[in-house]
Each structure stands twice: as C-alpha cells, then as structure tokens.
C-alpha positions as CSV (number, residue, x, y, z in Angstrom):
1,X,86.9,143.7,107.7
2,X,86.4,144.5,111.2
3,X,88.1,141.5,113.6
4,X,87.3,141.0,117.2
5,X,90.6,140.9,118.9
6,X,92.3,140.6,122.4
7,X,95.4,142.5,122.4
8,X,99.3,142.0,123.9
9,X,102.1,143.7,123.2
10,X,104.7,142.4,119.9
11,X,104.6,139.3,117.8
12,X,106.3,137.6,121.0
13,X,106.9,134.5,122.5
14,X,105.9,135.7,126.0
15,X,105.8,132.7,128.4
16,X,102.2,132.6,129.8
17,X,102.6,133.1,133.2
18,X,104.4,136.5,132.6
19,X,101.3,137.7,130.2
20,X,98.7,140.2,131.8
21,X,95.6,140.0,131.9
22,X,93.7,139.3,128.4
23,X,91.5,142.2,127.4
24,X,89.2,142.8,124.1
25,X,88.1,144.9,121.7
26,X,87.2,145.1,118.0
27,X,89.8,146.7,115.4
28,X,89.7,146.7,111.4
29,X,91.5,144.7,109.7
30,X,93.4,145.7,106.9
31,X,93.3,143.8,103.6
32,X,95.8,141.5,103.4
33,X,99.4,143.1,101.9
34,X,101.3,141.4,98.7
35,X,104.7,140.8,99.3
36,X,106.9,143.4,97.3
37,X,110.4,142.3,96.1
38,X,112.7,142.6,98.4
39,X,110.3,140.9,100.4
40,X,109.1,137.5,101.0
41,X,107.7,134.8,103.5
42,X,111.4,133.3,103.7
43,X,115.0,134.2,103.7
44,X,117.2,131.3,104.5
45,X,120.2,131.9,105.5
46,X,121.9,129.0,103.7
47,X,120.8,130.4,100.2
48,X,121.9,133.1,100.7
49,X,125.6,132.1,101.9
50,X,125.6,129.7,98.6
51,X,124.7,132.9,96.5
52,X,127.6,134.7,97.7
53,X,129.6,131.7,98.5
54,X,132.5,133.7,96.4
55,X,132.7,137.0,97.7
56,X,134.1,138.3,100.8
57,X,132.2,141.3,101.2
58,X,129.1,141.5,99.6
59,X,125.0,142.6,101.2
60,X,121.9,141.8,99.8
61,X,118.7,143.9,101.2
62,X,115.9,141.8,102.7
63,X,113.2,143.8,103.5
64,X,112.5,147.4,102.3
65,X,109.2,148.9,103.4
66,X,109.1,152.2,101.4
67,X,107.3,154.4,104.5
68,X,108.8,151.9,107.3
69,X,112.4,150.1,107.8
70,X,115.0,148.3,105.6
71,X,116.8,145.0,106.8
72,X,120.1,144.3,105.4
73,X,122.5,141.2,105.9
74,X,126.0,142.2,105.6
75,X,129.2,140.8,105.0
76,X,132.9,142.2,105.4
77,X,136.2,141.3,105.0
78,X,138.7,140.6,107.4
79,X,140.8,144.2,108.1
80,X,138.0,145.8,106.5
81,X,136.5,149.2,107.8
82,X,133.3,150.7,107.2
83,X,132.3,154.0,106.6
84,X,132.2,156.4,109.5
85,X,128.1,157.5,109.5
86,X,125.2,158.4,111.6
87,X,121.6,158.6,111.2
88,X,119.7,161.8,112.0
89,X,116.5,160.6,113.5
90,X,116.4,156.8,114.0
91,X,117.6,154.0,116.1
92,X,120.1,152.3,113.6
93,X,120.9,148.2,115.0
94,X,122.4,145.1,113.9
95,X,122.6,141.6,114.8
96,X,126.3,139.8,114.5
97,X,126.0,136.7,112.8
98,X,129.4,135.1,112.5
99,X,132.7,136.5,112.8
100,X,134.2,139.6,115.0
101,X,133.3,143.4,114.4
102,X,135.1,145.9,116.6
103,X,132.3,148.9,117.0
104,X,133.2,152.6,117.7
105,X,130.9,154.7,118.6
106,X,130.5,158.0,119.7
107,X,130.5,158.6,123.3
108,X,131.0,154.5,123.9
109,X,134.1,152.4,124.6
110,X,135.0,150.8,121.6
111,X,133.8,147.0,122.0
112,X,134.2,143.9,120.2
113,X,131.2,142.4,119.1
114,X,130.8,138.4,118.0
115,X,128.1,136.0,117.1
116,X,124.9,136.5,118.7
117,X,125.8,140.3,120.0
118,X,122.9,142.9,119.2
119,X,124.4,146.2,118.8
120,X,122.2,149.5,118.7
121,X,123.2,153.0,117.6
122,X,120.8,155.9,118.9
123,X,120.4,159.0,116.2
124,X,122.9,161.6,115.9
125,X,125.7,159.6,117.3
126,X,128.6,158.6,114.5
127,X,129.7,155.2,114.5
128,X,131.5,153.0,112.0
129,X,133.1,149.1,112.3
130,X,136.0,147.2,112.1
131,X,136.6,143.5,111.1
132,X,139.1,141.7,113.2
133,X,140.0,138.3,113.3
134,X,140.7,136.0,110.0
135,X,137.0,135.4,109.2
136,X,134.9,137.4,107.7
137,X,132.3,139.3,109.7
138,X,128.7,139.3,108.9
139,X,125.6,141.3,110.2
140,X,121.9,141.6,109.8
141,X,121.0,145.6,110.1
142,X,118.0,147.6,110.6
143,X,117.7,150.7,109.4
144,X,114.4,153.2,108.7
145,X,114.1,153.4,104.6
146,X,113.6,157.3,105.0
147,X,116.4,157.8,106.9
148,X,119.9,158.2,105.5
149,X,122.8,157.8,107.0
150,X,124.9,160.7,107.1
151,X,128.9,160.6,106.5
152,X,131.0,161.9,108.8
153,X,133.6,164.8,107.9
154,X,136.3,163.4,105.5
155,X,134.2,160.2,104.6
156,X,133.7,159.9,100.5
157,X,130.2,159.4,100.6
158,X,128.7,156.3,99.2
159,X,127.1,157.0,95.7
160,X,123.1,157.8,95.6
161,X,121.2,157.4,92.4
162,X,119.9,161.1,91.7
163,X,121.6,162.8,94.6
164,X,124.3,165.3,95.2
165,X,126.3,165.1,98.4
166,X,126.3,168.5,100.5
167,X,128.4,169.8,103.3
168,X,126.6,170.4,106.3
169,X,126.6,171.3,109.4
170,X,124.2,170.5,112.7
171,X,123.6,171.4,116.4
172,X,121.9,168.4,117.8
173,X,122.9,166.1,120.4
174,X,123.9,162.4,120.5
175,X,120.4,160.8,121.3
176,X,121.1,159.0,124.9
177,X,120.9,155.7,125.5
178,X,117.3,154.9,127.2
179,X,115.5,152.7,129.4
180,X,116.1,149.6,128.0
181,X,118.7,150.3,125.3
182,X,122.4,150.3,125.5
183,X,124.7,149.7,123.5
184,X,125.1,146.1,123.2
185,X,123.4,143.0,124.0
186,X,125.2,139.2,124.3
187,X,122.5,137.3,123.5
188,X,124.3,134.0,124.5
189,X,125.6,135.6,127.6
190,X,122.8,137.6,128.5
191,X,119.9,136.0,127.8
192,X,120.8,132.4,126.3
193,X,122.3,131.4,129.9
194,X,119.8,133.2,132.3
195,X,116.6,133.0,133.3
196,X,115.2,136.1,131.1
197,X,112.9,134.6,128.3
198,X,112.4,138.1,126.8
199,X,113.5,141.4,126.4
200,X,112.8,144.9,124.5
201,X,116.3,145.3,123.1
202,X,115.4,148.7,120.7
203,X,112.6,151.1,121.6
204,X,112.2,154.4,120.2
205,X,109.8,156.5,118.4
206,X,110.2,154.6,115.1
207,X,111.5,151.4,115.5
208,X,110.5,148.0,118.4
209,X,112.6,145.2,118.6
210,X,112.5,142.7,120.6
211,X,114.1,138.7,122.0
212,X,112.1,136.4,122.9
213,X,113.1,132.6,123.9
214,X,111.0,129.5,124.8
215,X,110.5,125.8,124.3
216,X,108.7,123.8,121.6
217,X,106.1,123.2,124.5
218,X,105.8,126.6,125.5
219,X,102.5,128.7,125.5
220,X,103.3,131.7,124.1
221,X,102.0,134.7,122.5
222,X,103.4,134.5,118.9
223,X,102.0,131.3,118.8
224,X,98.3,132.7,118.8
225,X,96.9,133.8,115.1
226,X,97.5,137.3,115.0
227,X,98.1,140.5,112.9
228,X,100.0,143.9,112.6
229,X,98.7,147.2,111.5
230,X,102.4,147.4,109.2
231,X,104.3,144.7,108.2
232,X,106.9,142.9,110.9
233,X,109.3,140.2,110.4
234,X,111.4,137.9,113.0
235,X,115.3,137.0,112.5
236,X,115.9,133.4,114.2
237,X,118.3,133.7,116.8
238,X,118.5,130.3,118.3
239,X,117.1,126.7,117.4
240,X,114.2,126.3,115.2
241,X,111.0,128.2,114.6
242,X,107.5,127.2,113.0
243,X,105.5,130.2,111.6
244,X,101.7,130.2,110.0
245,X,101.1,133.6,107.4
246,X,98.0,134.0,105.7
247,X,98.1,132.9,102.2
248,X,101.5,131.2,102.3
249,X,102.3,127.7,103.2
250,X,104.3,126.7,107.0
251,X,107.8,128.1,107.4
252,X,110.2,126.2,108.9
253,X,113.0,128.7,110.0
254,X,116.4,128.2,111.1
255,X,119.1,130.1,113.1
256,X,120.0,132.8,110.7
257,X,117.0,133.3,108.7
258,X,114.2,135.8,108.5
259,X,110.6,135.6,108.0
260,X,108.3,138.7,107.1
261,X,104.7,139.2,107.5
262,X,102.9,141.9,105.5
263,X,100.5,144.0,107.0
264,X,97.5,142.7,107.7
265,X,98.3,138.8,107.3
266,X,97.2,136.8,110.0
267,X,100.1,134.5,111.0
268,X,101.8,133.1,114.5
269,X,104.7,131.4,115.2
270,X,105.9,129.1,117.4
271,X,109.6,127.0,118.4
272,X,109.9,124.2,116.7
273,X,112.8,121.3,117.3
274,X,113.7,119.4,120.3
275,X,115.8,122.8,122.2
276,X,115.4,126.4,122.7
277,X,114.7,129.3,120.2
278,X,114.2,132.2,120.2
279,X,113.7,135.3,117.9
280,X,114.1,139.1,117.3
281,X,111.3,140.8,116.3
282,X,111.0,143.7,114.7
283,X,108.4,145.9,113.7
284,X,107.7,150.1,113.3
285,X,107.0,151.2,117.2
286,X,103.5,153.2,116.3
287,X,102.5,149.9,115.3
288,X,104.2,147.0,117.5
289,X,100.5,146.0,119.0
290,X,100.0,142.3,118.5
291,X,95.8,141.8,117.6
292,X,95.2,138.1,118.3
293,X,92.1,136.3,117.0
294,X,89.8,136.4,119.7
295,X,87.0,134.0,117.3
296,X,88.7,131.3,118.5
C-alpha cells in the first residue's frame, strides 16, 4: 500500500505553533504488524503492581523487538545493588518510577535519582545502581535486544541460556555525552515546572526518545493518524493519555503505563483528563519519522 503522507519528526505531542512547515510526499506502507508476546496495545501499570504485589524485587519484560529494543520495568529492593555492566554499542536509559536509586556511573558524579528522573548511560561506559531509602525502587529500562550488557571485572555474570561467559578485554572509549543527552533528566523539575513542552532526551545511532507535554485541548502532532516504519511505544509520564491503533480498540492510559504500536499500524494519541500529560516516546532512531495521513 502506498499512503500519501506529510511528514514531522516522532510520535510527538509538539504544540502547533512550534511545528515547521507541513510538507508531502508519498511513502509505502507496510502491512500492518501482529503484536508478538511480550507485546501488546496496553501495559497498565496497576496490573502489573497486583501481579507482583508480593515480591520485592522482581522485572517483567514489556516489549522485545527481536532486530530493535527491549523495555523492561524493574523492581529492587531496598539496600539492594545491581550488577556493575555496560553495553558496547548502545544508548542504555531508564525511567524512575517510584522510589530512590543512587546511579554510578563512569566518568559522572554519583547522583540520586527519584520519581520521574530519566537517566541515560552512553555505550562503553560501566554503570550499576543502588537502592536507598525504605521503599523499594522501580524502573522502566530501555535497552537494544542485540545488545548485551557486559559485566564488569569481578561481576558473576548473570546466567544466558546457551552461552558461555568469556574474559575479555577492550580499547574503546566511554561514548560522550552529546548534544542533547546527559546524564539525567528531572522531569518534574525540568520540564513539569517550565515552559518546555518537549524535549529529545536520548539520541543516538540506534535508539530516539523523546518528552513531550500538552493539554487535553492542545493541537498536537501525535494526535494526527499516523504510522512508523518499526514499531514505537509511549510510557505515560504525567496525567492521562487517549491513543487510536489500527485494529485495536481506544486506550485509555495512565501515569505508569505503556502503549506499543507495531509497525505499520496507523494510530495517534492525544492527553486525555482535565490536566497535563505528557509521554516518552520511544522508537529505533533510523526510523523515528512520524508519516501522518495526509487523505484527510
């Protein structure tokens, strides 16, 4: 199927006065994806909390996209410590959900990181946290599939179905922090209390992420019916979010919960409620182009 589309950049809620200028073109559809366990329309964040309303650590995988990225939620206990890792060729990031995680990594101040703080890791660079505090700590990660993580010297590996562990060694670099990324962003400081409706919080070769915040009455981009050449999915922030994907009934999403789009779905989304939202998207970078319906 060949659709006539205008293009904009992400499955964004871009206010309209900061959109450019509309322009056209024609680009082919793909066939419309199935959705293959882990994924699904909806995660709510509520089920999942009842699931493992008993454990204090557990993690359940979300999404896993075989050639494209894995989303995680994770939970730890309080005093507990993570594995010291790094991954060799990807942007690894997570979004603090509740609770208190003190993050070390390499080359960076150790911080402490609480609801509502997006944390990124460039590749090459070892990291590993900490849960402080009482509460337990939990995060929603983003990770490539293909990619790995690699342990750092005297780390017991975690166990891999059909693989043998193997000391190494490498010459590379810690990736830098660029342009837009750093190490951490407060969403409730940052963008929550200020004036910015939007901003590319991850950008590298693989991997685009990116906030975007706006009223129920707000024309925004998301909100047109549009589709992705790979899948993408959106974790709520803030508030209340209304999405449309081809095939599947309206989503009402809350704080905490993800929706994923196959490739190829037409879909939109929109804030919902009577306050702000706002959302993270996510999506592989070589394929972060938003084609909206230009029939209509």
């Amino acid at each position: 199927m060949i659709a006539r589309i205008l293009m904009a950049a992400l499955l964004v809620a871009t206010p309209a006065a900061a959109q450019t200028s509309t322009k056209f073109g024609w680009a082919p559809k793909p066939k419309a994806a199935p959705f293959i366990a882990p994924n699904r329309a909806h995660w709510r964040l509520a089920d999942l909390l009842k699931t493992h309303s008993r454990q204090k650590s557990w993690s359940q995988v979300l999404v896993r996209d075989a050639d494209g990225l894995t989303a995680t939620y994770i939970q730890s206990a309080p005093g507990e410590v993570s594995r010291r890792v790094m991954y060799s060729d990807t942007t690894i990031f997570f979004v603090v959900q509740s609770g208190q995680l003190r993050v070390a990594i390499e080359g960076v101040d150790p911080f402490i990181a609480g609801k509502g703080f997006i944390v990124q890791v460039p590749a090459l660079r070892m990291f590993h946290v900490e849960t402080v505090g009482d509460a337990p700590a939990l995060r929603f990660e983003v990770t490539q599939t293909l990619a790995p993580p690699i342990y750092a010297e005297g780390q017991k590996p975690q166990a891999v179905r059909g693989k043998r562990f193997a000391r190494i060694g490498y010459y590379s670099p810690p990736a830098p922090y660029e342009g837009s990324n750093k190490p951490f962003v407060d969403f409730h400081k940052d963008i929550a209390t200020g004036p910015v409706p939007g901003l590319n919080v991850v950008q590298d070769d693989f991997v685009s992420a990116r906030i975007s915040r706006a009223m129920p009455a707000a024309q925004t981009t998301s909100a047109r019916p549009h589709f992705h050449l790979s899948s993408a999915f959106a974790f709520v922030l803030e508030g209340e979010m209304t999405y449309r994907i081809e095939g599947e009934k309206d989503i009402a999403a809350a704080q905490g919960d993800l929706v994923y789009v196959p490739q190829g779905r037409w879909h939109s989304g929109a804030p919902a409620g009577t306050g702000m939202s706002a959302q993270l998207t996510t999506q592989p970078a070589a394929s972060s182009l938003s084609l909206n319906d230009a029939s209509r």
